[in-house]
LODREN-571505 format. One record per residue: z, x, y of N, C-alpha, C in turn; residue number from 1; residue in one letter. Coordinates in steps of 0.05 Angstrom, whole numbers. Layout:
    nzz    nxx    nyy   cazz   caxx   cayy    czz    cxx    cyy pos code
      Z      X      Y      Z      X      Y      Z      X      Y NUM    A
...
REM end
This chain:
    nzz    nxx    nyy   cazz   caxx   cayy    czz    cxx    cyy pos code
   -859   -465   1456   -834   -458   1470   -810   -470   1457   1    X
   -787   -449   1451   -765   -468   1438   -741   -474   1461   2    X
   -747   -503   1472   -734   -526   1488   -705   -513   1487   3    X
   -694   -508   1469   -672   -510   1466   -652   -487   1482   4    X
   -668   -462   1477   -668   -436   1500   -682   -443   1528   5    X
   -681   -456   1538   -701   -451   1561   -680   -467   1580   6    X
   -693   -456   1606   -666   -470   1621   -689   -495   1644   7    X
   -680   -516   1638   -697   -540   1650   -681   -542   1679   8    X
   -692   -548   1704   -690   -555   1730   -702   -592   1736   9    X
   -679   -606   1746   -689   -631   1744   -687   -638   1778  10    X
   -706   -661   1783   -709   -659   1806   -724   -696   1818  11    X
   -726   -704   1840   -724   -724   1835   -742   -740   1865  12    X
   -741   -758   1871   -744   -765   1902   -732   -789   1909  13    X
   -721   -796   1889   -703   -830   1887   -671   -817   1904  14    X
   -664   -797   1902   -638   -793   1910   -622   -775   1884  15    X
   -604   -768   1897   -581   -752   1869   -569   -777   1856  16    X
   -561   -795   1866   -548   -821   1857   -567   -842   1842  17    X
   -589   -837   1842   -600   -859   1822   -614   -854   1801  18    X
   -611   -872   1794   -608   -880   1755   -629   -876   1741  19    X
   -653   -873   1753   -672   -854   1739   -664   -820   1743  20    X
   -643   -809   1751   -632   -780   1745   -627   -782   1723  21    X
   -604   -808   1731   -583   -799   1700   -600   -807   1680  22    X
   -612   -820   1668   -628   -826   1648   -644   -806   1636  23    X
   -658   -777   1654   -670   -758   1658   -655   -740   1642  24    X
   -628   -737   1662   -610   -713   1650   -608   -724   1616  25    X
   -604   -746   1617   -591   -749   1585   -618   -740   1565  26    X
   -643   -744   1576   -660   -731   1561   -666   -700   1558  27    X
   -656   -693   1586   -667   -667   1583   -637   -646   1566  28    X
   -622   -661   1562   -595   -658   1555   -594   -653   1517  29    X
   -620   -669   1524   -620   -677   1482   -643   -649   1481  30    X
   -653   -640   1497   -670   -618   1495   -657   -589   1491  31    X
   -643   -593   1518   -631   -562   1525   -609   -562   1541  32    X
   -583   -544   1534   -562   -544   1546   -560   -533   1578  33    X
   -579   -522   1581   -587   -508   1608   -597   -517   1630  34    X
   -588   -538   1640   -594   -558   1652   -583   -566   1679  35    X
   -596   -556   1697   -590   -557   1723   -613   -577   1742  36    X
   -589   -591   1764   -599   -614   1778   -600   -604   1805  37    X
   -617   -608   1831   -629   -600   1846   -637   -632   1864  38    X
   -621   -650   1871   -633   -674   1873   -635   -673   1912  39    X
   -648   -693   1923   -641   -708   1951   -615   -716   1958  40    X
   -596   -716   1969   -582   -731   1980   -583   -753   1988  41    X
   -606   -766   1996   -616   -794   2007   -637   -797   1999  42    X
   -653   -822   1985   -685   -824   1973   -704   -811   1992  43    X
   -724   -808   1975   -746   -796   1994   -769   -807   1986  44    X
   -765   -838   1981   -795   -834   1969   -818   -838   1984  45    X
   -839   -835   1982   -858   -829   2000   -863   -804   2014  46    X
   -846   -782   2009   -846   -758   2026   -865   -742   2011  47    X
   -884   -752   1992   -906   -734   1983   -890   -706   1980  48    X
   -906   -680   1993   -907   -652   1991   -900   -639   2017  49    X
   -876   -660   2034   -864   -649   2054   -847   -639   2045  50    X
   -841   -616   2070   -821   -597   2067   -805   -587   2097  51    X
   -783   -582   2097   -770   -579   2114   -772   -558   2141  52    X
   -784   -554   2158   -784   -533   2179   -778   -539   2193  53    X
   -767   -555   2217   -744   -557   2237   -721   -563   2243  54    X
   -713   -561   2224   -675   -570   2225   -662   -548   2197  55    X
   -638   -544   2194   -632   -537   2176   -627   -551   2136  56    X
   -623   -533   2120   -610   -557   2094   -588   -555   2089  57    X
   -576   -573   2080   -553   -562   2068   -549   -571   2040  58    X
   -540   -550   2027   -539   -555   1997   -516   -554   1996  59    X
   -500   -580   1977   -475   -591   1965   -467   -591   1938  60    X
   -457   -576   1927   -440   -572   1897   -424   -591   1898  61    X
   -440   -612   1874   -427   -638   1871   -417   -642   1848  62    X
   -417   -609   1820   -411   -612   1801   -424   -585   1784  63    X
   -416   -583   1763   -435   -554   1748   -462   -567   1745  64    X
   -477   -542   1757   -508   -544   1760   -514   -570   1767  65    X
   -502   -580   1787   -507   -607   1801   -509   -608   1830  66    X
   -523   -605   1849   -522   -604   1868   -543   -629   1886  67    X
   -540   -631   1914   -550   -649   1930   -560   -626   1947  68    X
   -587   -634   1964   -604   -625   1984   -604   -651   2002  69    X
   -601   -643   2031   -612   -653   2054   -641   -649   2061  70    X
   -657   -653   2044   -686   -645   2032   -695   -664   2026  71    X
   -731   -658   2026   -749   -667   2010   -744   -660   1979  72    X
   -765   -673   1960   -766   -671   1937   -774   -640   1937  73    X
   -792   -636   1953   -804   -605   1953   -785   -578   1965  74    X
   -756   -584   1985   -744   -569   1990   -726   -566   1970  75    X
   -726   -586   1951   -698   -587   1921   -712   -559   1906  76    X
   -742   -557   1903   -751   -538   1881   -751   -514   1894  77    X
   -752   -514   1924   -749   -487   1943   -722   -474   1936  78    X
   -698   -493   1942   -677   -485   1943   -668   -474   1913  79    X
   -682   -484   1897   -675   -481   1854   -684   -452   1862  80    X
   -709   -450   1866   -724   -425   1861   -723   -401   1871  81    X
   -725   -402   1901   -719   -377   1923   -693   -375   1925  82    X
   -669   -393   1918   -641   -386   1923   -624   -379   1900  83    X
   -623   -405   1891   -601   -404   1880   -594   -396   1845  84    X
   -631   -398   1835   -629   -399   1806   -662   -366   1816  85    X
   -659   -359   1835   -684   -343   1838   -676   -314   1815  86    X
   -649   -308   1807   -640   -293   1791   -656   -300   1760  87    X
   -656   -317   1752   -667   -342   1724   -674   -363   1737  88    X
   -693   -371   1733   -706   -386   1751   -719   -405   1717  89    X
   -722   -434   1728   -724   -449   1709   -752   -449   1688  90    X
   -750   -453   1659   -770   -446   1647   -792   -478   1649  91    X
   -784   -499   1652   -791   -527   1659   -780   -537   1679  92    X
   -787   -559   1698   -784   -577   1723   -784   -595   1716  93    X
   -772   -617   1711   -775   -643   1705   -772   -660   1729  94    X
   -788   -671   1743   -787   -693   1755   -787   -721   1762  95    X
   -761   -741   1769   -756   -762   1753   -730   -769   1747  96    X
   -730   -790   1726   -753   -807   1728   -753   -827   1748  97    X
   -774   -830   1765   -781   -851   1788   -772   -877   1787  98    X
   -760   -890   1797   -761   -919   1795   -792   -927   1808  99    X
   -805   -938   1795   -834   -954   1804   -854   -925   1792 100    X
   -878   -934   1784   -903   -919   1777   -910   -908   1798 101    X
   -920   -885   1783   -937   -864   1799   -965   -866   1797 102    X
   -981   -888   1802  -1008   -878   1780  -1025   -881   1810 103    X
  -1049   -880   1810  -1079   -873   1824  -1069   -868   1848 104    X
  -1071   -886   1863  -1066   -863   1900  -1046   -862   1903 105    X
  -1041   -882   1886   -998   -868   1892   -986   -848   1888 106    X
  -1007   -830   1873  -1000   -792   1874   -999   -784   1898 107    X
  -1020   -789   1919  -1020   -773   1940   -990   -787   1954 108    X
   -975   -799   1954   -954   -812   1970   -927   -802   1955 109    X
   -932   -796   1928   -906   -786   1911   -893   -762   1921 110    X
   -863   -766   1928   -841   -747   1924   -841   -735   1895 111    X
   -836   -749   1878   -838   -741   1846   -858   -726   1842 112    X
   -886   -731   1845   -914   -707   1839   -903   -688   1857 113    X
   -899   -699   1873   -897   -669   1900   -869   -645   1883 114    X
   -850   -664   1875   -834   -639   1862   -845   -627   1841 115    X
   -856   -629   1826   -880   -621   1798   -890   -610   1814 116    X
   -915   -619   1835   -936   -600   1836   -915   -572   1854 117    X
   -899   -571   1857   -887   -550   1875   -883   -533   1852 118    X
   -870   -540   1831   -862   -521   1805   -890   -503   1800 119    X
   -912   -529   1802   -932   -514   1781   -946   -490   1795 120    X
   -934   -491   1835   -940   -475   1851   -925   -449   1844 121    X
   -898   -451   1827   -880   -424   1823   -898   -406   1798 122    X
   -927   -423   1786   -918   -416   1756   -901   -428   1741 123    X
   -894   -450   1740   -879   -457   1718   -884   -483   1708 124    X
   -881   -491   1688   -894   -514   1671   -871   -543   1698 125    X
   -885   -561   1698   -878   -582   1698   -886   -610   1693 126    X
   -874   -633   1696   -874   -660   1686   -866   -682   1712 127    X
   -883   -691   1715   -869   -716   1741   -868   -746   1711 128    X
   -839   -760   1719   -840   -781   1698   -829   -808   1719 129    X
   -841   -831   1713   -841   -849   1731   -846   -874   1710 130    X
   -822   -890   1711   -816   -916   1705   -829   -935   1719 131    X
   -850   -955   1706   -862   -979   1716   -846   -995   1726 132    X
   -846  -1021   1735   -826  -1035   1741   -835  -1061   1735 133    X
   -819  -1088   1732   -834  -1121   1724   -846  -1128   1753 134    X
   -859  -1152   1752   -870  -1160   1759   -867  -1163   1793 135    X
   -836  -1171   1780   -818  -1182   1809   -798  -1155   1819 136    X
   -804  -1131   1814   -802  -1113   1818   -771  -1090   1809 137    X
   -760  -1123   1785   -730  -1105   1777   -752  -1082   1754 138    X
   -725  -1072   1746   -729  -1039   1732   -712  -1042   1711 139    X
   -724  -1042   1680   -710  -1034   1662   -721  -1002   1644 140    X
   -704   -991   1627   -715   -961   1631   -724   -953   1601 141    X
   -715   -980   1583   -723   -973   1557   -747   -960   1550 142    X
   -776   -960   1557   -795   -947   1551   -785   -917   1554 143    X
   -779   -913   1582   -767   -886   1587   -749   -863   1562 144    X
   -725   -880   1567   -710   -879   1564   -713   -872   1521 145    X
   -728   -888   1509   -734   -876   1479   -755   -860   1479 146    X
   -777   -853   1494   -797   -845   1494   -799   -815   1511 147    X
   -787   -810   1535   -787   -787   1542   -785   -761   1533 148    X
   -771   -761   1515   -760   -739   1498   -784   -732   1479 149    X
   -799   -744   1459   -818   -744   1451   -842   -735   1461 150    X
   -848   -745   1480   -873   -733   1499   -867   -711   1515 151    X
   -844   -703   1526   -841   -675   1534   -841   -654   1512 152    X
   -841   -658   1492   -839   -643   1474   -861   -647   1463 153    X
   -875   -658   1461   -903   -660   1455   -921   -632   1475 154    X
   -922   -641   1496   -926   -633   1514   -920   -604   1523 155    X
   -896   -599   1519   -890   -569   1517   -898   -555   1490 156    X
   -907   -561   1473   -921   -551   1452   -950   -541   1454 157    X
   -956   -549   1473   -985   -530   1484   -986   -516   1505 158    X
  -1002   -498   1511  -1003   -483   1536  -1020   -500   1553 159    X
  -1015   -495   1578  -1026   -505   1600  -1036   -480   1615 160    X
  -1064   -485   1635  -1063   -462   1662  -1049   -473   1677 161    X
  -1046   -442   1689  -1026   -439   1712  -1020   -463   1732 162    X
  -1042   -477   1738  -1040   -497   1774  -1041   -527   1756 163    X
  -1032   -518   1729  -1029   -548   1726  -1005   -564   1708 164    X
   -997   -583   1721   -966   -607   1717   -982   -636   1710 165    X
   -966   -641   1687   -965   -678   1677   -954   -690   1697 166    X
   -963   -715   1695   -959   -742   1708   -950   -765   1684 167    X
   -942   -761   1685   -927   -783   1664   -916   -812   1671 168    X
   -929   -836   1662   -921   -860   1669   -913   -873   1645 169    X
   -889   -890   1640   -880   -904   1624   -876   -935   1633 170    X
   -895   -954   1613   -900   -980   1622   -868  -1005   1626 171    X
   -879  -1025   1638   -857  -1028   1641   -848  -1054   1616 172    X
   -830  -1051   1601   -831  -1065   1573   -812  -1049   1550 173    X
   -800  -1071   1533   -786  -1055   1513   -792  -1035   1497 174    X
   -778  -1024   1491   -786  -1013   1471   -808  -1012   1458 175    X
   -790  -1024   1441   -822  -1040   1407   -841  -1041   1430 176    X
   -852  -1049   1450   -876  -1058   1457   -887  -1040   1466 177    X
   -886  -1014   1469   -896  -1003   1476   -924   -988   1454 178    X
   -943   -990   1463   -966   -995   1445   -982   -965   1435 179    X
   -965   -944   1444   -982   -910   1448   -975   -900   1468 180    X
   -988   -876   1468  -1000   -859   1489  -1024   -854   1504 181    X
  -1033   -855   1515  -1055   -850   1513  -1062   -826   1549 182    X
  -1077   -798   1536  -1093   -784   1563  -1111   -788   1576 183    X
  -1107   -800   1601  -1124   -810   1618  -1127   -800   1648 184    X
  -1146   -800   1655  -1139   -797   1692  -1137   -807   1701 185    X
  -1134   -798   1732  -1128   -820   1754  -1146   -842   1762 186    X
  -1130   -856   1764  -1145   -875   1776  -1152   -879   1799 187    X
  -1171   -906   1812  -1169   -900   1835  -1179   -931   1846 188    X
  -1163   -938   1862  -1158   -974   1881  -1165   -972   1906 189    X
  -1180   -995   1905  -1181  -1002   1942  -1148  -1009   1948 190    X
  -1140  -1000   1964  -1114  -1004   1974  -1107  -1000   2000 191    X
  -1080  -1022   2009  -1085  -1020   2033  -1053  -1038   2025 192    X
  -1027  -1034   2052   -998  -1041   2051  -1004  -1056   2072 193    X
   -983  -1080   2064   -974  -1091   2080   -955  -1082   2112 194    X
   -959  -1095   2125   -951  -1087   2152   -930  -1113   2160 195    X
   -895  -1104   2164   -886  -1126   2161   -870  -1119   2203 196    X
   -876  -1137   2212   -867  -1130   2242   -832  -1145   2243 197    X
   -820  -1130   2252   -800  -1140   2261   -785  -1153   2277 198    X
   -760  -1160   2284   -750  -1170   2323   -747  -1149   2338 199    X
   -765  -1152   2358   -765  -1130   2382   -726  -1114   2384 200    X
   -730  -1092   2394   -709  -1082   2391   -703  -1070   2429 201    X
   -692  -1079   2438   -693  -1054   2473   -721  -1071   2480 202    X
   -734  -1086   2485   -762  -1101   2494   -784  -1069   2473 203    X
   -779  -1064   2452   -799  -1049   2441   -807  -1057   2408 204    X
   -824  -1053   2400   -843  -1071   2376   -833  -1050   2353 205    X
   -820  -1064   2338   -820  -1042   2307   -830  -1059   2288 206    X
   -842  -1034   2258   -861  -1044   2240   -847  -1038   2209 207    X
   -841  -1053   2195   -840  -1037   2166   -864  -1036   2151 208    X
   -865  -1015   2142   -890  -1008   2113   -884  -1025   2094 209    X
   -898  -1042   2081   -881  -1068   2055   -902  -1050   2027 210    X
   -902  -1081   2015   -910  -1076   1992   -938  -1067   1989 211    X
   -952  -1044   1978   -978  -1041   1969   -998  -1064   1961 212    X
  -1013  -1075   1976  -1041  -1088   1968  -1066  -1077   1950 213    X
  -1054  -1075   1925  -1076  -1065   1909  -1102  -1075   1902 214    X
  -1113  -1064   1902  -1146  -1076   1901  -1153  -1075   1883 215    X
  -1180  -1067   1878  -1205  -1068   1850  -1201  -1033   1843 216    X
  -1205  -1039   1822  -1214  -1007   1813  -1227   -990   1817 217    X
  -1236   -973   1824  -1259   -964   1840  -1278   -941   1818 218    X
  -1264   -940   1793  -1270   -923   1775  -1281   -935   1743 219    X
  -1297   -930   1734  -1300   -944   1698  -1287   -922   1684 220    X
  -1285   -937   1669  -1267   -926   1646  -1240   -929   1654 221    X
  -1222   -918   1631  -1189   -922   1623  -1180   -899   1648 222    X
  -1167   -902   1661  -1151   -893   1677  -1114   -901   1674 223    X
  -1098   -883   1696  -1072   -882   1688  -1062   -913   1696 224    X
  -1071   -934   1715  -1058   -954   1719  -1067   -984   1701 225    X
  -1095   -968   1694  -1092   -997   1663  -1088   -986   1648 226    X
  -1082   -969   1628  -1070   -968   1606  -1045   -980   1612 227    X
  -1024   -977   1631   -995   -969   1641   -992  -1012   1630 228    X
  -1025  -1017   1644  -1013  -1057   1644  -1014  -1061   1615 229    X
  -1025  -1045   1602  -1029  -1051   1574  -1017  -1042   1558 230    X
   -991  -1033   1568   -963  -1031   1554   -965  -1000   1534 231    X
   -980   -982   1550   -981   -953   1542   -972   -932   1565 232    X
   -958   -917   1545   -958   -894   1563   -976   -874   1565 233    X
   -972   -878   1599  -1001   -859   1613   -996   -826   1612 234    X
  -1012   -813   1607  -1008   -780   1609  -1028   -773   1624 235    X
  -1028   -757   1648  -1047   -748   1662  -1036   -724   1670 236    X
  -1062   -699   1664  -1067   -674   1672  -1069   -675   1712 237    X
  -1054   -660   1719  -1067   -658   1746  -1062   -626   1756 238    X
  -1077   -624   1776  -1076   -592   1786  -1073   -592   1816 239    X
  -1061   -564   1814  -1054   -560   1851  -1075   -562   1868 240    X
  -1101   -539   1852  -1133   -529   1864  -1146   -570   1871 241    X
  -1141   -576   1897  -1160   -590   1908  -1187   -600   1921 242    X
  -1193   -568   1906  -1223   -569   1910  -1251   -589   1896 243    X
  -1262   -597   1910  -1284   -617   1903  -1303   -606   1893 244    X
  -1304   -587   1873  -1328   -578   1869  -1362   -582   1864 245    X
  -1369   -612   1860  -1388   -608   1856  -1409   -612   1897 246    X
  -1385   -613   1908  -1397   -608   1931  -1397   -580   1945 247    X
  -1393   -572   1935  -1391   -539   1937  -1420   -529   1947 248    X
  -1433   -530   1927  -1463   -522   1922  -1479   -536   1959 249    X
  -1475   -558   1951  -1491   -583   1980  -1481   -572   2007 250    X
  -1453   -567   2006  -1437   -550   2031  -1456   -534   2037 251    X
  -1449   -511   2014  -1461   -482   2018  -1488   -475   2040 252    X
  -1507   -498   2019  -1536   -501   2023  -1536   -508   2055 253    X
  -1520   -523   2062  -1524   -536   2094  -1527   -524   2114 254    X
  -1498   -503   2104  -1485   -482   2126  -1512   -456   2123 255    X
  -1520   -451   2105  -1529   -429   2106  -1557   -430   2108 256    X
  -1572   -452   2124  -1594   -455   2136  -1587   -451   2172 257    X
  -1567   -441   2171  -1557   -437   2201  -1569   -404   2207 258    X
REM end
């Protein structure tokens, strides 16, 4: 595919205002002039592959091909696609880049996958890209930030089927240190968040969701969240089709002794 003709859709779950956008645009900027933004109005992260049905959206022209949604990450690719760009509709989705990793169950909880996997629902190639973060949880973007450009273009140099979008993690560390690439899958952690209680409010009990309690690995082999500690960037294939197949067969057999 030549990047350079194609019109990229960027998209996000951090918000229109933060700085893994702009970091995004400037890459997808060095690709292709066709470049339209589609972001949240307010973060969403954690809104997975929600989408909007009881209230209305409203979409805000905040600039050429720049706009805000009162949306999920998944109502930003609704509104790109069925509205407003449904005339030319985008040849790539970029989603990103995340502040914090996306890797093993933290897919199922991603705004960012959720905007990817929505693209890869139109037919159309996409990319979720998500910045690691230090220890103590600040964010610097240099891996990103030299490296993105490279691997999307890597990446768009092969064909993909249809129901399937990258996951893209970039470790958290300079530059120079960054040690490869490497294709891996998901991973997968015992995990379990912290539960942080608050001061009663009206005589009634409120709770915040805190930080993730990550566990053991639950998988051998290289998966997307150790390579990511080992100062590589992670590439993972994922697909819409959630089917378990090798239980298919055991199902089958059960039901049809009925």
């Amino acid at each position: 595919m030549d990047l350079s003709k194609s019109r990229i859709l960027l998209v996000n779950d951090d918000g229109i205002s933060a700085p893994g956008l702009k970091v995004l645009h400037r890459v997808a900027r060095s690709l292709s002039k066709d470049v339209w933004i589609f972001a949240p109005e307010t973060e969403q992260s954690g809104a997975s592959h929600s989408f909007t049905l009881t209230s209305t959206i409203r979409v805000q022209k905040l600039g050429p091909r720049r706009f805000s949604v009162t949306g999920s990450p998944t109502d930003c690719v609704l509104m790109a696609m069925c509205e407003f760009l449904k005339d030319h509709p985008p040849d790539l989705v970029l989603s990103g880049i995340n502040r914090g990793a996306n890797l093993a169950e933290e897919v199922t909880y991603s705004g960012t996958v959720a905007g990817a996997m929505e693209a890869a629902l139109f037919g159309v190639r996409a990319i979720a890209l998500s910045q690691a973060t230090m220890p103590d949880r600040t964010i610097h973007w240099h891996a990103s930030q030299h490296h993105a450009e490279a691997v999307i273009r890597k990446l768009m140099s092969i064909e993909w089927t249809s129901d399937v979008f990258m996951n893209v993690n970039f470790p958290a560390c300079h530059t120079e240190e960054v040690r490869g690439v490497r294709v891996v899958k998901q991973g997968r952690r015992s995990a379990a968040y912290e539960i942080v209680k608050v001061p009663r409010l009206r005589g009634r009990d409120f709770y915040l969701i805190g930080e993730s309690q990550r566990g053991a690995e639950m998988q051998k082999g290289d998966s997307d969240h150790k390579v990511v500690d080992r100062n590589m960037i992670a590439v993972t294939p994922l697909h819409v089709d959630l089917t378990h197949r090798r239980s298919l067969t055991t199902i089958r057999s059960l039901f049809a002794k009925n």
